[in-house]
Structures are given as structure tokens and as C-alpha cells.
C-alpha positions, -999 to 999 in steps of 0.1 A, spaced: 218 485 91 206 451 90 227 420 70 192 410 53 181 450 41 191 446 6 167 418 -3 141 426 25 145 385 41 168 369 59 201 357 36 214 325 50 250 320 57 258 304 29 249 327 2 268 356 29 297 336 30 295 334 -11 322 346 -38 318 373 -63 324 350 -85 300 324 -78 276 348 -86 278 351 -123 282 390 -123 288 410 -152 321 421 -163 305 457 -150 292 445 -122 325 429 -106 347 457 -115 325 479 -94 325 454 -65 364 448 -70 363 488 -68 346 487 -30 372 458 -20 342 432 -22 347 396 -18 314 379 -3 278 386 -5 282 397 33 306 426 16 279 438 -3 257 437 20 279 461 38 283 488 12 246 486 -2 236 520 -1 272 536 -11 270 512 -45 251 533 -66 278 562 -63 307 540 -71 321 549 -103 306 522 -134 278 511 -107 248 526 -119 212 517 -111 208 486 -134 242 473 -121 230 477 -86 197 453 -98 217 431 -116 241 425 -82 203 425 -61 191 398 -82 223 374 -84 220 371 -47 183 367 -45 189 340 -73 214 323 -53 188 328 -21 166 308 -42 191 281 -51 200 276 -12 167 274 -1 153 253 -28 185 229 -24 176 225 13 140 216 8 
């Protein structure tokens, strides 16, 4: 599995190397990462395709997560223009 298979492009280190709580997740959203032991975006990464069978991660958590880290893709790359 591939670092940048969640969004389908590279992620840069920086946005890997990110928080969970620099990405302004839903209460929902970071219990189910807190479940998984998740502290970057890199630990995502790592645990995409078991996220959907953690217990309060359902499908429209799994986007939400998704788009945070595409969002903060966009704020990296834009910043670096």
C-alpha cells in the first residue's frame, strides 16, 4: 500500500507529519482515530482500509477524515505557491 492511496496524489510531508488535531475533525471523527491509536495523517494513512470497520467510523466519517486531509493538501500547496 502506497502513503498517497487514500487521496489518489502524492501528500507532502507536511500534511503526513500533521496532528489530528490540526485537522479540525469531528468529535466522531477523532474518537475513532483515537480508537486506532492515530496521531498524524501518516497514521491514517496506514489504517485506511481497516477505518470503516472501526466501531463509530462509518462511511461519512471515513469522507469527512478524506476531505480534512485533502483540505489541508490544499492549504500546503497553495501556501507554497
Amino acid at each position: 500500500m502506497t502513503k498517497d492511496n487514500i487521496l489518489r496524489f502524492r501528500i507532502t510531508e507536511e500534511v503526513l507529519n500533521m496532528r489530528l488535531e490540526e485537522l479540525d475533525l469531528s468529535q466522531r471523527a477523532m474518537n475513532c482515530l483515537h480508537r486506532c491509536k492515530c496521531a498524524t495523517v501518516e497514521d491514517i494513512i496506514d489504517i485506511q482500509k481497516i477505518l470503516p470497520t472501526v466501531n463509530g467510523c462509518g462511511l461519512n466519517t471515513v469522507k469527512e477524515i478524506k476531505n480534512k486531509i485533502l483540505e489541508a493538501q490544499l492549504v500546503v500547496a497553495t501556501a507554497n505557491m
